[in-house]
C-alpha positions in Angstrom: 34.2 -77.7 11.6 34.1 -81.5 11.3 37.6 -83.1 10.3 36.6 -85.2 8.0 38.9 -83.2 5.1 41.8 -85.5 7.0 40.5 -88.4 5.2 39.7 -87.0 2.0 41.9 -87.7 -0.7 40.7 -85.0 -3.1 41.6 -82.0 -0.4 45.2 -83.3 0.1 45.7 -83.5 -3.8 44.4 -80.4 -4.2 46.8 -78.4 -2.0 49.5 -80.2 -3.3 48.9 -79.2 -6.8 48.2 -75.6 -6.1 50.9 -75.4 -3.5 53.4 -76.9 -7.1 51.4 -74.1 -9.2 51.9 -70.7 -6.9 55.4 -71.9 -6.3 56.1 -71.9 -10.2 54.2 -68.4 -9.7 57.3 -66.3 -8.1 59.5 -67.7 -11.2 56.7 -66.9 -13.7 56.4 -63.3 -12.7 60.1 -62.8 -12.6 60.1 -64.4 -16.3 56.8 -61.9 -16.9 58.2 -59.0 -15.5 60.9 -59.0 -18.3 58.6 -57.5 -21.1 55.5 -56.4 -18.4 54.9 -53.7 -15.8 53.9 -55.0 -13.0 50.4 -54.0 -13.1 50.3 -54.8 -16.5 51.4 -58.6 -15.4 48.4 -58.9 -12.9 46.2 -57.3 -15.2 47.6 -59.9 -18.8 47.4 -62.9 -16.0 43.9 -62.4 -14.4 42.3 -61.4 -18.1 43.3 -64.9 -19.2 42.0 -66.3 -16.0 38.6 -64.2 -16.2 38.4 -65.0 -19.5 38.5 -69.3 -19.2 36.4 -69.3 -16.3 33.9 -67.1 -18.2 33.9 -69.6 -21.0 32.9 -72.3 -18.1 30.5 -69.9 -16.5 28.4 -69.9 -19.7 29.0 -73.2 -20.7 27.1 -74.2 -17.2 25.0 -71.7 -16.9 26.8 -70.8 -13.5 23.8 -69.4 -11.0 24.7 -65.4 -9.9 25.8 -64.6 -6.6 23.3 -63.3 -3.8 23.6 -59.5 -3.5 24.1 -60.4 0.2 27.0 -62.0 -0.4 28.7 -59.5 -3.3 30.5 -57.2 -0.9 32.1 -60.3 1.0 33.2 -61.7 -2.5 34.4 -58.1 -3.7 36.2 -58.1 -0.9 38.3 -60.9 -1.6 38.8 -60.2 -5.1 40.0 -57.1 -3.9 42.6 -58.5 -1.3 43.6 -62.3 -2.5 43.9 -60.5 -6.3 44.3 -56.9 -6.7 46.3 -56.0 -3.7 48.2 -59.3 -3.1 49.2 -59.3 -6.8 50.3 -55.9 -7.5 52.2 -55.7 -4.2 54.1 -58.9 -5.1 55.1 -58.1 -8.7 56.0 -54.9 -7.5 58.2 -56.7 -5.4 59.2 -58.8 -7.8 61.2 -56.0 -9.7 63.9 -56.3 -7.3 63.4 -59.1 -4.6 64.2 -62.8 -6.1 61.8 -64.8 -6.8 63.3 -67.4 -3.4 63.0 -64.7 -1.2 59.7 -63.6 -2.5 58.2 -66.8 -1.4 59.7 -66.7 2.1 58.6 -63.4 2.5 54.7 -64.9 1.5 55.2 -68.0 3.7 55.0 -66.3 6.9 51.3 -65.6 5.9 50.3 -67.7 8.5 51.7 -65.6 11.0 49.0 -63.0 10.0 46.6 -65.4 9.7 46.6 -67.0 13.1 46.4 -63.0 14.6 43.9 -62.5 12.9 42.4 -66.0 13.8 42.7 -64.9 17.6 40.7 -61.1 16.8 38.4 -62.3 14.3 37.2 -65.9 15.5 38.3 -64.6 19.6 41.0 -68.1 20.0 43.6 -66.6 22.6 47.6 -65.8 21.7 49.6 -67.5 24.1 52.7 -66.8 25.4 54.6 -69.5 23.1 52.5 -67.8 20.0 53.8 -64.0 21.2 57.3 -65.6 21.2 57.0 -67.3 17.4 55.2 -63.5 16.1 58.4 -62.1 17.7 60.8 -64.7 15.8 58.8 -64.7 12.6 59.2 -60.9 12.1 62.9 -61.2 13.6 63.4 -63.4 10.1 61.5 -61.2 8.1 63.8 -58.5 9.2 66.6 -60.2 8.0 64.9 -60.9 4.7 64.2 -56.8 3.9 67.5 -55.7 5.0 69.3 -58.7 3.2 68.1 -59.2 0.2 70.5 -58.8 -2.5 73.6 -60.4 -0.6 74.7 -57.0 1.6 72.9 -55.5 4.6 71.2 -52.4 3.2 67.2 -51.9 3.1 65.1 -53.5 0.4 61.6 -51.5 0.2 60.6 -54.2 -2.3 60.5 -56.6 -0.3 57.7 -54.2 2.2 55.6 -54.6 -0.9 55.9 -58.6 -0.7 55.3 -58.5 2.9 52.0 -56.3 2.4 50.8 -58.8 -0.3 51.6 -62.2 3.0 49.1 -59.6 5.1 46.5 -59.1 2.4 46.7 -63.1 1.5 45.7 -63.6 5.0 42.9 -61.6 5.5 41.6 -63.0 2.2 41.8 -66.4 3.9 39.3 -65.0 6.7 37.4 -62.6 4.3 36.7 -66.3 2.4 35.5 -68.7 4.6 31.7 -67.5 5.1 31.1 -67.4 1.4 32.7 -70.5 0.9 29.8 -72.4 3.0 27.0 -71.1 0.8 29.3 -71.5 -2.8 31.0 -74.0 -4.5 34.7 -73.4 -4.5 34.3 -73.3 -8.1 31.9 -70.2 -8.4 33.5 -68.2 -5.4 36.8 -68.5 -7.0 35.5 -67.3 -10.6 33.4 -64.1 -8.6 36.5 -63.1 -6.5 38.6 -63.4 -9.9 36.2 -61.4 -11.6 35.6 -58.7 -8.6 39.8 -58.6 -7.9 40.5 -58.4 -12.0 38.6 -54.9 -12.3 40.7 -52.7 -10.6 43.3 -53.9 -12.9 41.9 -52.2 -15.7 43.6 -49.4 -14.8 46.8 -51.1 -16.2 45.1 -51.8 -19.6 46.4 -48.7 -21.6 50.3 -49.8 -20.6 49.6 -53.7 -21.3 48.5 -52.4 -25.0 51.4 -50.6 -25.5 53.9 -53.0 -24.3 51.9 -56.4 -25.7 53.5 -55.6 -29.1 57.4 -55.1 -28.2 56.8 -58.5 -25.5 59.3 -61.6 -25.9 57.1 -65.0 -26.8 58.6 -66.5 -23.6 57.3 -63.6 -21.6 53.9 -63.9 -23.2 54.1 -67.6 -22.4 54.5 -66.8 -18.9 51.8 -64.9 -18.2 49.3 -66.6 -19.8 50.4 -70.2 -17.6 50.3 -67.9 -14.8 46.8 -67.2 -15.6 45.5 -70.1 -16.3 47.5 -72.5 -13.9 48.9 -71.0 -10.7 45.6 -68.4 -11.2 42.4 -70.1 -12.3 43.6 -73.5 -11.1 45.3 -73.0 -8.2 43.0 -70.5 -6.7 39.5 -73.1 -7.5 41.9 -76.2 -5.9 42.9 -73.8 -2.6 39.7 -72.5 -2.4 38.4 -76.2 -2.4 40.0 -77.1 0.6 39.4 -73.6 2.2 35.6 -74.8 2.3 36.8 -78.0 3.8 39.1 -77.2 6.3 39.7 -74.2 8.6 42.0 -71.6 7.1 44.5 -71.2 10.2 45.1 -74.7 9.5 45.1 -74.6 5.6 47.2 -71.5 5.9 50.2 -73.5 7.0 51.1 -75.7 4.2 52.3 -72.4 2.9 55.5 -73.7 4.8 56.2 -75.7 1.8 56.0 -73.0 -0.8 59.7 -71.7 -0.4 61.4 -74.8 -1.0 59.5 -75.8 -4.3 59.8 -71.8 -5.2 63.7 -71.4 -4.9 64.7 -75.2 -7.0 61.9 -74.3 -9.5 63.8 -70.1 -9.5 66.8 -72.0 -10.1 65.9 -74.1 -13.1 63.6 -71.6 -14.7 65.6 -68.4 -14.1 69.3 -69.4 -12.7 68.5 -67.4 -9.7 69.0 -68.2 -5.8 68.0 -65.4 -3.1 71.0 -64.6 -0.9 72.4 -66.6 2.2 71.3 -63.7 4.5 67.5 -64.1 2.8 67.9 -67.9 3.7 69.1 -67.4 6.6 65.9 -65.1 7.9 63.6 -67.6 5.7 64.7 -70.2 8.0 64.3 -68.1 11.4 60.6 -66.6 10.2 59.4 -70.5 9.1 60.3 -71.5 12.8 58.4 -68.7 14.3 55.7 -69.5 12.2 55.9 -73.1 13.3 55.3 -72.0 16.7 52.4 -69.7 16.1 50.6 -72.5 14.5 52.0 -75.2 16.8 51.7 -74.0 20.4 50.4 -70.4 19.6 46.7 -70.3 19.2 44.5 -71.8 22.1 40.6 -71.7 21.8 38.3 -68.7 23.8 37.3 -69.9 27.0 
């Protein structure tokens, strides 16, 4: 893939925005999670986000997929939405929303793995070593969340929703050289947002008895950190590759713990920072020294 996205003004500024937006995203569900299930969250914020890109599908007349290409974009509906978003709110329940974004940040972990199976670049010994330091932090996380050393299933589910995020990031990048960013992201919201139905009879019985500022929310996470942050990374996905693209997730925990703090008053525990830190260095490595093309 050509590198001319280094020069491109519109790719940078579109990872930064939707790097700002998904950061926001760990506070919003917390804040959503206060009148909502969890599936009834993912459900309430992908409806709004189906919704306005339906609106913009008609209004251009937006051309239908290729059946060909319908099971890849199911697929990543199915893993970048349905499974990574239930598995984080899930989470959410009882991890912070700090620690939930370290926990997501070491995506890239699973994304270069995959990287070396998938596209056959070799793991070398310096990318063995940063896997093996990554998940030493990621340890620390599960077992420290909530400031004492005890087991946190939770924050399993987060770590499922970091593997599912990366193999949507694989599952993506052949569709994404055939669509524009904008139609692949409103097929894969569309194709990930129908499993969710299956929270629709709890989201009707709790919609009533919800606080405004829950309801408030969920519908920016729908339309902001969902519908716009999903068309802006899926942008750069088609202009960059995603082992690459997958690493600016480094930035996500810092922007997700100062905007936790001002929006909910809430900072994950020393222990959670502490393995933050250690898993961001491993993943460093992996992406630095760790990957080396097939011979």
């Amino acid at each position: 893939m050509p590198d001319t996205w280094r020069k491109e003004p519109l790719t940078w500024a579109a990872i930064g925005v939707a790097l700002l937006l998904w950061a926001a995203a760990f506070a919003g569900i917390r804040a959503g999670l206060e009148s909502f299930g969890p599936g009834q969250v993912a459900l309430f914020r992908f409806g709004t986000a189906s919704i306005a890109l339906a609106g913009y599908a008609l209004a251009t007349r937006m051309r239908l997929p290729d059946a060909r290409d319908l099971p890849a974009m199911m697929a990543a509906g199915l893993l970048g939405i349905t499974i990574y978003h239930v598995a984080l709110n899930f989470g959410e329940r009882t991890v912070t929303a700090g620690a939930a974004s370290l926990l997501i940040s070491t995506s890239p972990v699973f994304t270069a793995i995959l990287s070396a199976s998938v596209l056959k670049e070799r793991v070398t010994p310096w990318g063995w070593t940063g896997i093996g330091i990554s998940f030493a932090g990621i340890a620390l996380i599960t077992f420290g969340e909530g400031g004492e050393l005890g087991l946190e299933p939770n924050a399993l589910l987060i770590l499922l929703a970091a593997v599912a995020t990366s193999v949507y990031f694989i599952v993506s990048k052949r569709p994404l050289k055939r669509y524009t960013a904008l139609e692949f992201t409103t097929y894969a919201i569309w194709a990930g947002t129908l499993p969710l139905l299956v929270f629709a009879p709890g989201l009707v019985r709790e919609f009533p008895h919800a606080t405004p500022e829950a309801i408030r929310a969920v519908l920016f996470l729908g339309l902001f950190p969902g519908a716009v942050s999903y068309l802006l990374w899926n942008h750069a996905l088609s202009r960059m590759p995603a082992s690459v693209l997958s690493t600016f997730l480094y930035f996500q925990p810092v922007n997700a713990v100062w905007i936790a703090w001002l929006w909910l008053g809430e900072v994950p525990s020393l222990l959670a920072i502490a393995g933050g830190a250690i898993s961001l260095l491993g993943v460093v490595v992996v992406n630095t020294k760790g990957i080396a093309p097939a011979r």
